[in-house]
C-alpha positions in Angstrom: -49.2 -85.2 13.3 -49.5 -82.9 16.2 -46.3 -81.5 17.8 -45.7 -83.1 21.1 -45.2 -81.4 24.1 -42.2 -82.4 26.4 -44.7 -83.8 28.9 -45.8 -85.6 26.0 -42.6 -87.0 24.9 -41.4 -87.5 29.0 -44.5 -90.0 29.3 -44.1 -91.7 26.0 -40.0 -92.5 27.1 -41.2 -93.6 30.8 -43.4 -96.1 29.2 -41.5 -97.5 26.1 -37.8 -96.5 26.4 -36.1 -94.5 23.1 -38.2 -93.0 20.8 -37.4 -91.8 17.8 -39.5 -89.5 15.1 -38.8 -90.6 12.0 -40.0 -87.4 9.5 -41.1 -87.7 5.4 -41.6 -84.9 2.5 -44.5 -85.9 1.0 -45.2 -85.0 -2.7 -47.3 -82.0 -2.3 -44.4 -80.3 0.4 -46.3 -81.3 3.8 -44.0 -83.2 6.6 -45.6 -86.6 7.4 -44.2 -87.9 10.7 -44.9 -90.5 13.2 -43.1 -91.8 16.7 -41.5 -95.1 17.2 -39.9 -97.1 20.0 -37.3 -99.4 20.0 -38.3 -103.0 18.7 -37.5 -106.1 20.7 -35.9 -109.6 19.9 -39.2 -110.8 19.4 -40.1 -108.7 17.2 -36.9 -108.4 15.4 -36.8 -112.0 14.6 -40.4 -112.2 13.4 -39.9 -109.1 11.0 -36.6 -111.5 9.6 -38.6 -115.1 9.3 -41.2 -112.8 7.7 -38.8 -111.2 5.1 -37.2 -114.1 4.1 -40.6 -115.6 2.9 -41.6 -112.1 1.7 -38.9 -110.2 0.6 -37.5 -107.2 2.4 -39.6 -104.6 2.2 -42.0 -106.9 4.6 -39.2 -106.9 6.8 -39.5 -102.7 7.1 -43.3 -103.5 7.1 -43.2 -105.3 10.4 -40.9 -103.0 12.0 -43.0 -100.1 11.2 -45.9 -101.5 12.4 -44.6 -103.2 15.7 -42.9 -99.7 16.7 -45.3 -97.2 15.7 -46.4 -95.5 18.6 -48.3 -92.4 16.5 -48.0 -90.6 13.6 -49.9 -89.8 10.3 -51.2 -92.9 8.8 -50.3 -92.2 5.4 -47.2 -93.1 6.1 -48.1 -96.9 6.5 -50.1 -96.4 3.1 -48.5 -94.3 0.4 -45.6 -96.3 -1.2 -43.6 -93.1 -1.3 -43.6 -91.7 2.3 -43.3 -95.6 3.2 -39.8 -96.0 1.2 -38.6 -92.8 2.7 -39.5 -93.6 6.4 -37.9 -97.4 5.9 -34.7 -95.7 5.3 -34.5 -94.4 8.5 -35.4 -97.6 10.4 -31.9 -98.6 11.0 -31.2 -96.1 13.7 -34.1 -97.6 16.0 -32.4 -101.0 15.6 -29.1 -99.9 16.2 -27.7 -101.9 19.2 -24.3 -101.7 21.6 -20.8 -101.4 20.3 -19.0 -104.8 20.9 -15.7 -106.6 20.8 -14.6 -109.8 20.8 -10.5 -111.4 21.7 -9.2 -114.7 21.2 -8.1 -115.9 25.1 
């Protein structure tokens, strides 16, 4: 993947919000990375109905896919840069700090 330039990155946060760029060591040495934007509700919630009929990995399959924005597309297809990249998909679902009090 190309490096963005900060216009680049400006335009890509007006339109979708957060973006992350999640970044893989492929086997031969080369970084394989790819952008991605915050997932919504809906989309959360079909990545979980779909992982509980498919297992979990499906659920990191559906997140990938919903959020990707760009990136190199052997990450979506190589088993190894895919396992490494799903590890990282927590911190785009990350939501708010709360708290809840007995009244």
């Amino acid at each position: 993947m190309k490096n963005l330039t900060q216009k680049e990155i400006a335009d890509l946060k007006e339109i979708h919000g957060d973006i992350w760029q999640a970044d893989a060591e492929a086997k031969d040495g080369t970084i394989k990375s790819c952008i991605l934007r915050k997932p919504s509700r809906k989309e959360l919630n079909y990545a979980i109905v779909t992982s509980q009929k498919s297992g979990m990995l499906k659920f990191n399959e559906v997140i990938l896919a919903k959020c990707w924005l760009m990136g190199d597309e052997e990450i979506k297809t190589e088993d190894y840069l895919f396992m490494g990249i799903s590890g990282t998909l927590d911190e785009i679902i990350a939501s708010a700090e709360a708290t809840i009090k007995k009244l």
